[in-house]
TIGUMAR-138341 format. One record per residue (C-alpha): x, y, z; residue number from 0. Coordinates in steps of 0.05 Angstrom, whole numbers, padded with zeros to 5 digits. Each point is the difference from the previous one (the first is absolute). Layout:
<sites>
+--------+--------+--------+------+
:     xx :     yy :     zz : resi :
+--------+--------+--------+------+
:      X :      Y :      Z :  NUM :
...
+--------+--------+--------+------+
</sites>
This chain:
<sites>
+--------+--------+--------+------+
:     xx :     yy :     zz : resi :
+--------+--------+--------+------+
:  00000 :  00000 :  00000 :    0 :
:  00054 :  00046 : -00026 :    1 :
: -00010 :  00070 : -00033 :    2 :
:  00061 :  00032 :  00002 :    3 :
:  00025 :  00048 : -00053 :    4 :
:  00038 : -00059 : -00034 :    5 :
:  00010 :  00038 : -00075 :    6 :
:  00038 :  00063 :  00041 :    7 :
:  00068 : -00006 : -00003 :    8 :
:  00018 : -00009 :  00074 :    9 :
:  00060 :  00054 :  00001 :   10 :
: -00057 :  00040 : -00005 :   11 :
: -00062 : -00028 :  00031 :   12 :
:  00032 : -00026 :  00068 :   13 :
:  00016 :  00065 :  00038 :   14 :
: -00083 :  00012 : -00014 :   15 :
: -00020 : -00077 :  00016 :   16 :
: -00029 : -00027 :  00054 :   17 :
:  00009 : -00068 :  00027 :   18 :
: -00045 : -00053 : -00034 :   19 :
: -00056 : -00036 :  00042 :   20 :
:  00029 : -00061 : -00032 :   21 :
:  00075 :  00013 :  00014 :   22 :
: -00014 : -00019 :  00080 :   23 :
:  00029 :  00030 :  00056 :   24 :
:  00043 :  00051 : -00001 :   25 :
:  00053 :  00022 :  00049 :   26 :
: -00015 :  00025 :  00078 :   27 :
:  00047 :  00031 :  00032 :   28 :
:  00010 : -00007 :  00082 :   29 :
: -00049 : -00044 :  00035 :   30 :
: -00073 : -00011 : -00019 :   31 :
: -00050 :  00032 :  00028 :   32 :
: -00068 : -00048 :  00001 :   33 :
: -00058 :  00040 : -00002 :   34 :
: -00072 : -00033 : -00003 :   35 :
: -00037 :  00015 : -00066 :   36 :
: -00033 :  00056 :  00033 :   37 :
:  00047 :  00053 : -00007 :   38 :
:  00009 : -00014 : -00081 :   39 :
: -00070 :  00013 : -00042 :   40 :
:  00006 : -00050 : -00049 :   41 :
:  00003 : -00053 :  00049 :   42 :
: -00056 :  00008 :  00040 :   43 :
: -00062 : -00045 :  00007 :   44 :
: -00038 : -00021 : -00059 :   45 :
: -00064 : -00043 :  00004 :   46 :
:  00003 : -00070 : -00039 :   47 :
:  00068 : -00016 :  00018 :   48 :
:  00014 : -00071 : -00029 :   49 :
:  00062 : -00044 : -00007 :   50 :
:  00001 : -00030 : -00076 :   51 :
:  00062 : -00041 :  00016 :   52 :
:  00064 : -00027 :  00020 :   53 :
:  00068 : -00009 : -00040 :   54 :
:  00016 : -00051 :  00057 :   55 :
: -00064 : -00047 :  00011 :   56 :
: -00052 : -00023 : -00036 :   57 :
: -00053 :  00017 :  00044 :   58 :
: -00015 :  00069 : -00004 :   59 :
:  00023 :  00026 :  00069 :   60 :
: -00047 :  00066 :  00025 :   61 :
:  00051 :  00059 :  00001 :   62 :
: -00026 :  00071 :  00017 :   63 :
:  00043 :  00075 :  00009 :   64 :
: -00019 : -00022 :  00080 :   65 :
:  00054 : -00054 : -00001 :   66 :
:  00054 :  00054 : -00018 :   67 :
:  00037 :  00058 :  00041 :   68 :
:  00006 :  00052 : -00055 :   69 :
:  00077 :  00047 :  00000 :   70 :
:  00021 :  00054 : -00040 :   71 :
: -00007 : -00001 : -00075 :   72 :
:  00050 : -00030 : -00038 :   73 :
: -00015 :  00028 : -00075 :   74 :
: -00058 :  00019 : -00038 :   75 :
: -00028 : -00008 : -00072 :   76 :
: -00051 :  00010 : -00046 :   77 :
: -00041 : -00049 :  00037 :   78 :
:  00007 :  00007 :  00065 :   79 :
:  00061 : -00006 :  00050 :   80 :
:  00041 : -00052 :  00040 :   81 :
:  00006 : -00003 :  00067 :   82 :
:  00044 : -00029 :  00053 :   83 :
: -00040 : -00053 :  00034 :   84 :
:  00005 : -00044 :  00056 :   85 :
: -00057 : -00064 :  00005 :   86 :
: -00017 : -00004 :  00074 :   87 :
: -00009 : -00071 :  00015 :   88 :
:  00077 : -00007 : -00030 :   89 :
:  00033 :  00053 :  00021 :   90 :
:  00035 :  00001 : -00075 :   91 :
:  00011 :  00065 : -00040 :   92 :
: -00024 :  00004 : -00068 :   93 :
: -00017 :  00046 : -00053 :   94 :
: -00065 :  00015 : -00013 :   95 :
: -00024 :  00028 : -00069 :   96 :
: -00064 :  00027 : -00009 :   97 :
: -00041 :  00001 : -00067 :   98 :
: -00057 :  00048 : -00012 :   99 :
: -00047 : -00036 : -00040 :  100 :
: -00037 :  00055 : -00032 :  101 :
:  00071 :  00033 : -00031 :  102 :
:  00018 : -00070 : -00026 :  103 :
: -00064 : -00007 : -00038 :  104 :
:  00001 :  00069 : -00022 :  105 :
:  00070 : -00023 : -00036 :  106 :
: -00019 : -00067 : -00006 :  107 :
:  00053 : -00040 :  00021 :  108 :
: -00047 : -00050 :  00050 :  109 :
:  00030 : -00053 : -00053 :  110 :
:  00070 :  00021 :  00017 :  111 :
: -00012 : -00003 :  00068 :  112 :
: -00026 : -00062 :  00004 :  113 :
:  00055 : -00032 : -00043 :  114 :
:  00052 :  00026 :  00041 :  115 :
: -00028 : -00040 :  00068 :  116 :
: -00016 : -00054 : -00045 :  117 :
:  00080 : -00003 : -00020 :  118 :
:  00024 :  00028 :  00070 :  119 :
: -00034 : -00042 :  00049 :  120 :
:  00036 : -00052 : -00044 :  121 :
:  00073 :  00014 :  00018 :  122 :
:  00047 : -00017 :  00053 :  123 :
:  00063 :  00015 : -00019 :  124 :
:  00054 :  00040 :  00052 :  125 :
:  00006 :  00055 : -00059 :  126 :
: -00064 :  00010 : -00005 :  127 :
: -00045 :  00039 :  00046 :  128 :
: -00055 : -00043 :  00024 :  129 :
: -00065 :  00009 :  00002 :  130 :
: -00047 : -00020 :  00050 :  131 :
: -00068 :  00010 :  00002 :  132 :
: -00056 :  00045 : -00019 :  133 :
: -00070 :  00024 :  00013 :  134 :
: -00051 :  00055 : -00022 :  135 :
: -00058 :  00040 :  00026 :  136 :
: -00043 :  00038 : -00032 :  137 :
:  00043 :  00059 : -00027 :  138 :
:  00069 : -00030 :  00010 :  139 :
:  00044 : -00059 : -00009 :  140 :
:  00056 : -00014 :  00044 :  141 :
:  00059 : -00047 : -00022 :  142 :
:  00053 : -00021 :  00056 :  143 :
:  00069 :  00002 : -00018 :  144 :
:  00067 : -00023 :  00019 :  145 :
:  00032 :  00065 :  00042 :  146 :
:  00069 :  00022 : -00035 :  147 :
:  00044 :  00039 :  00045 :  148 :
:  00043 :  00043 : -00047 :  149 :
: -00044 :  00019 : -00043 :  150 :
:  00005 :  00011 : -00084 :  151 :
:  00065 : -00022 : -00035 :  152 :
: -00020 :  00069 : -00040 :  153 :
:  00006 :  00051 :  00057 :  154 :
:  00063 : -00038 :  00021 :  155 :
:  00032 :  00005 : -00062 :  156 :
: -00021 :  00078 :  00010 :  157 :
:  00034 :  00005 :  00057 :  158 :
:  00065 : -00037 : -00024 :  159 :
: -00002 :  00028 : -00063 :  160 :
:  00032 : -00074 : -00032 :  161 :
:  00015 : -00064 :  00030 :  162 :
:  00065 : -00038 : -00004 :  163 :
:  00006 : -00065 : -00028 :  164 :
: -00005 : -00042 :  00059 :  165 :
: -00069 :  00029 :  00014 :  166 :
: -00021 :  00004 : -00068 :  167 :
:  00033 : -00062 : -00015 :  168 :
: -00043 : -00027 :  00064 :  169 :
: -00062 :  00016 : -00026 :  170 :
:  00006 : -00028 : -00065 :  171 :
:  00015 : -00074 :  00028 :  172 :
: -00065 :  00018 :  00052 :  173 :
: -00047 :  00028 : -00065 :  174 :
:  00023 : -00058 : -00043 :  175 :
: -00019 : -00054 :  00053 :  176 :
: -00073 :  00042 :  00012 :  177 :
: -00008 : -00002 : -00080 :  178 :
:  00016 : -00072 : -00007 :  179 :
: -00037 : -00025 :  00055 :  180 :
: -00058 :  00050 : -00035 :  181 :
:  00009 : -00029 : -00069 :  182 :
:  00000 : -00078 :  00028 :  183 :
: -00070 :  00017 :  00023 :  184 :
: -00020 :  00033 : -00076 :  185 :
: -00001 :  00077 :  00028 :  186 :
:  00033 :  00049 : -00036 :  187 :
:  00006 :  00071 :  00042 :  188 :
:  00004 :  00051 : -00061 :  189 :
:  00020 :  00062 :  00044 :  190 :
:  00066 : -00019 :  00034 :  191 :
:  00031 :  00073 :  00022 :  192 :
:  00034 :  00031 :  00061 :  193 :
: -00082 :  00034 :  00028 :  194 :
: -00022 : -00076 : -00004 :  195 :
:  00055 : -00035 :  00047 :  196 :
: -00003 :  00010 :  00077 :  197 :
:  00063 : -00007 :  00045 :  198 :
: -00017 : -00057 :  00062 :  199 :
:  00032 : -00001 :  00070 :  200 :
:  00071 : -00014 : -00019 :  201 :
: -00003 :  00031 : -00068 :  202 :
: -00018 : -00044 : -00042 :  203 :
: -00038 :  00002 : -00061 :  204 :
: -00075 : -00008 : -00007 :  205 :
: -00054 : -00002 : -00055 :  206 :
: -00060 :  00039 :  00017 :  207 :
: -00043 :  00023 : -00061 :  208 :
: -00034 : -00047 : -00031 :  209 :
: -00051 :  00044 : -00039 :  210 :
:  00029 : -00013 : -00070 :  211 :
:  00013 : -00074 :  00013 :  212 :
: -00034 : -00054 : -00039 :  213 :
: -00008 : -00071 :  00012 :  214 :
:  00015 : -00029 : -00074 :  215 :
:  00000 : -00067 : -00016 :  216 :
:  00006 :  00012 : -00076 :  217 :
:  00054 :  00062 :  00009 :  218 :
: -00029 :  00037 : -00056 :  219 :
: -00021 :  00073 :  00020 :  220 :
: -00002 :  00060 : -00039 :  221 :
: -00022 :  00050 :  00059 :  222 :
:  00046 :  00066 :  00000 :  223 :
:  00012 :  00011 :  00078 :  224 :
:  00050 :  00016 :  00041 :  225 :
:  00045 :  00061 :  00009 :  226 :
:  00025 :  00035 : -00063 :  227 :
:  00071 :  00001 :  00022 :  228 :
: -00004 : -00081 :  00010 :  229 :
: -00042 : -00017 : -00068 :  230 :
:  00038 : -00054 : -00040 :  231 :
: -00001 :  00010 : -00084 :  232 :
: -00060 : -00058 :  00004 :  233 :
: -00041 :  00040 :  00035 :  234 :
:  00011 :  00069 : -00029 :  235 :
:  00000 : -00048 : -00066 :  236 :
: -00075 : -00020 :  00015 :  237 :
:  00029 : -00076 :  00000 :  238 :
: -00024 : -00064 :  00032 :  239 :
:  00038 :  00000 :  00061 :  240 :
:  00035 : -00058 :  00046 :  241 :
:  00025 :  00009 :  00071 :  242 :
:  00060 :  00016 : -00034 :  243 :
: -00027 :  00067 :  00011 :  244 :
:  00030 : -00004 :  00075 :  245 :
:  00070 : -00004 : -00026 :  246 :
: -00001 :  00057 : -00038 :  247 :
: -00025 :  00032 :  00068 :  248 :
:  00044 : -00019 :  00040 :  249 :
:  00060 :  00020 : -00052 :  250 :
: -00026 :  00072 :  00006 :  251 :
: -00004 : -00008 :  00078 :  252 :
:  00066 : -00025 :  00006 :  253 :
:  00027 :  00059 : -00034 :  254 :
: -00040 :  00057 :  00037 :  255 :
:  00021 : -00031 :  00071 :  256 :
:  00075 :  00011 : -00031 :  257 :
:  00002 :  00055 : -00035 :  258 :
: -00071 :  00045 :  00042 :  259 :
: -00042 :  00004 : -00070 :  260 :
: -00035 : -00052 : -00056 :  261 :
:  00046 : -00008 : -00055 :  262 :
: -00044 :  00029 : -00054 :  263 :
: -00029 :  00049 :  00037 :  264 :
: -00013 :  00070 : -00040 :  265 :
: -00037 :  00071 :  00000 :  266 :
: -00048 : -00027 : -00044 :  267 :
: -00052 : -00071 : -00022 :  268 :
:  00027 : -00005 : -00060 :  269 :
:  00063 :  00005 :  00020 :  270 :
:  00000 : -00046 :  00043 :  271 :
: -00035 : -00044 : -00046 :  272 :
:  00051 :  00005 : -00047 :  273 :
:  00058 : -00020 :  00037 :  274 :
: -00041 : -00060 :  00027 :  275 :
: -00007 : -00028 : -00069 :  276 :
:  00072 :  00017 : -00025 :  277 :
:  00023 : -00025 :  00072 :  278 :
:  00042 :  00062 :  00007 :  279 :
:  00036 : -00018 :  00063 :  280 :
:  00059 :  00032 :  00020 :  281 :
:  00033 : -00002 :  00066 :  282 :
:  00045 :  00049 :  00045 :  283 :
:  00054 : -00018 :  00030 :  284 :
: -00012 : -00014 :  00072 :  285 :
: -00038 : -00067 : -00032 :  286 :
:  00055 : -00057 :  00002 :  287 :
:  00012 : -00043 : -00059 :  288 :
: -00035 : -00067 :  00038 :  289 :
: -00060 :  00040 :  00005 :  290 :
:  00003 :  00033 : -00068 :  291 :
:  00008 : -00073 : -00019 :  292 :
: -00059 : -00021 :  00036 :  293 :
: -00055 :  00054 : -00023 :  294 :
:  00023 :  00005 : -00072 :  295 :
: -00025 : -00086 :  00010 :  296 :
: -00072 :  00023 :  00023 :  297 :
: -00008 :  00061 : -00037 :  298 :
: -00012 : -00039 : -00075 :  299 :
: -00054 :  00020 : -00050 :  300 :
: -00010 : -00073 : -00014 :  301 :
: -00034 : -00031 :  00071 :  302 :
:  00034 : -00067 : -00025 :  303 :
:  00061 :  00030 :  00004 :  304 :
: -00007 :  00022 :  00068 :  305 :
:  00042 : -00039 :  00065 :  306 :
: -00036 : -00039 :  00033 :  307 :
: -00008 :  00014 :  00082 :  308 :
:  00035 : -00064 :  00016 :  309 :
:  00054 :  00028 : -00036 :  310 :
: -00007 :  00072 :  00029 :  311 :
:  00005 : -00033 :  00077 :  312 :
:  00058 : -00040 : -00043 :  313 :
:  00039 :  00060 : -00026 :  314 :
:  00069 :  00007 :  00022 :  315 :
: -00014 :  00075 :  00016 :  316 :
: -00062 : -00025 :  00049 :  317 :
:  00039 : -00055 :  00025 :  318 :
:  00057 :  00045 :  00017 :  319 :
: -00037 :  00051 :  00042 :  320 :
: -00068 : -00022 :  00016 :  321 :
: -00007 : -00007 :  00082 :  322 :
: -00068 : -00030 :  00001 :  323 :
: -00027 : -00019 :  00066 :  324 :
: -00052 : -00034 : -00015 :  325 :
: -00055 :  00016 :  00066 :  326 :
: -00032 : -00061 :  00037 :  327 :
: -00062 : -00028 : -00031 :  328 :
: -00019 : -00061 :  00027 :  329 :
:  00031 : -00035 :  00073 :  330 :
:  00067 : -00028 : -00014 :  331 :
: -00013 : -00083 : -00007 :  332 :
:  00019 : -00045 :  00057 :  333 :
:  00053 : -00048 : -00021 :  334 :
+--------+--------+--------+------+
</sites>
């Protein structure tokens, strides 16, 4: 359920932007302040509060706004805003993200929304921000998220201005593993970029916008979405695409966590259009050559010609100065 201005180029659109309902949680700062849902408007009582289901039963479990302590806002959106949250009975922190119905149908992206918790509530993966649960009343629906403590990849790359190659390096093995694990299960994501990617509690990578994503078992789309910056030549082409699209992506992300901007970023659409299709890449000089090596692999015209993520997790660059940790998942196996 994603509107953003995705045909803007984003040296231009970002400083006016504001966080995407779909993007999750954004970064707090200091400790949380829980609040109940009285002191924000949007999250007062409705009548016909219902619980439509659970990513992690199969009987529908009834889950109301009561079961929640409601914090500070963590980000808003076209739709509605997210919210630090903490479920009572658990005691856990989450991230609440609340949906305005009548501004989705008024766009009408219901289908969007319910294909992203139809693809979400699907994935556990440690790179992947997990999805929960959610419910709906009569104005509103509420999705419960995974909590990520640092925040966007984006704003961090603000604030650094580049990464080095061990972080950038880092995230590449952590994205590849996400997009493999994604691609086992027939999803493709389609908007891979920094706004998208959410930092957990010991840095590491996370996917958290879904809103693009489709589950494909044939592989053949020929929807233009996505961020303009991060639209491969089949796209912009008006191709069948593959999830060979994520490649490309994560080519053009490699090279803005190196060098602070997309590589074919320009002033203009057609511009940028242009250099797309030409694959007018050109690099400065604080890129080394194993990472020139790896993104001039990923950013082909010709998908088939693309590396594969085995081989990006492979690469000697990766290999050389990833430090994944990868955070628990499941309880360590008795021997």
């Amino acid at each position: 359920s994603q509107n953003k201005e995705n045909y803007e180029p984003r040296g231009f659109q970002r400083p006016f932007a504001t966080p995407s309902m779909v993007a999750g949680p954004q970064r707090v700062t200091g400790n949380p302040h829980l609040l109940t849902y009285k002191h924000h408007p949007d999250l007062r009582k409705c009548p016909g509060r219902e619980c439509v289901g659970s990513s992690s039963t199969s009987v529908a479990k009834k889950v109301t706004i009561d079961d929640f302590d409601i914090g500070r806002p963590l980000g808003k959106g076209k739709f509605g805003n997210v919210y630090l949250a903490r479920v009572k009975k658990l005691q856990a922190i989450v991230a609440l993200k609340v949906l305005f119905k009548s501004q989705m149908e008024k766009e009408g992206v219901e289908h969007q929304l319910r294909r992203e918790i139809e693809i979400q509530a699907h994935l556990k993966h440690p790179n992947i921000l997990r999805f929960y649960n959610y419910f709906h009343d009569r104005k509103r629906v509420f999705l419960v998220l995974e909590y990520a403590p640092r925040g966007e990849m984006y704003k961090e790359l603000q604030r650094c201005g580049r990464f080095d190659d061990q972080r950038t390096a880092t995230y590449m093995e952590e994205i590849s593993d996400a997009l493999m694990y994604c691609h086992e299960k027939k999803v493709i994501h389609r908007d891979i970029k920094p706004e998208n990617l959410l930092l957990g509690y010991r840095g590491e990578l996370k996917i958290a916008d879904f809103g693009w994503s489709v589950h494909a078992p044939s592989l053949r789309r020929r929807t233009m979405c996505g961020t303009l910056d991060y639209l491969p030549p089949e796209m912009i082409e008006g191709h069948t695409h593959s999830e060979k699209v994520d490649l490309w992506c994560i080519g053009v992300l490699c090279y803005e966590c190196l060098v602070g901007n997309p590589p074919f970023e320009t002033a203009s659409h057609s511009d940028t259009y242009k250099r797309i299709m030409k694959v007018d890449l050109k690099f400065p000089k604080i890129v080394s050559d194993g990472a020139r090596d790896l993104i001039s692999k990923l950013l082909r015209h010709n998908p088939i010609d693309r590396l594969s993520l085995q081989s990006v997790i492979d690469h000697p660059w990766v290999r050389s100065n990833s430090h994944r940790l990868l955070p628990p998942s499941y309880p360590a196996k008795k021997s």
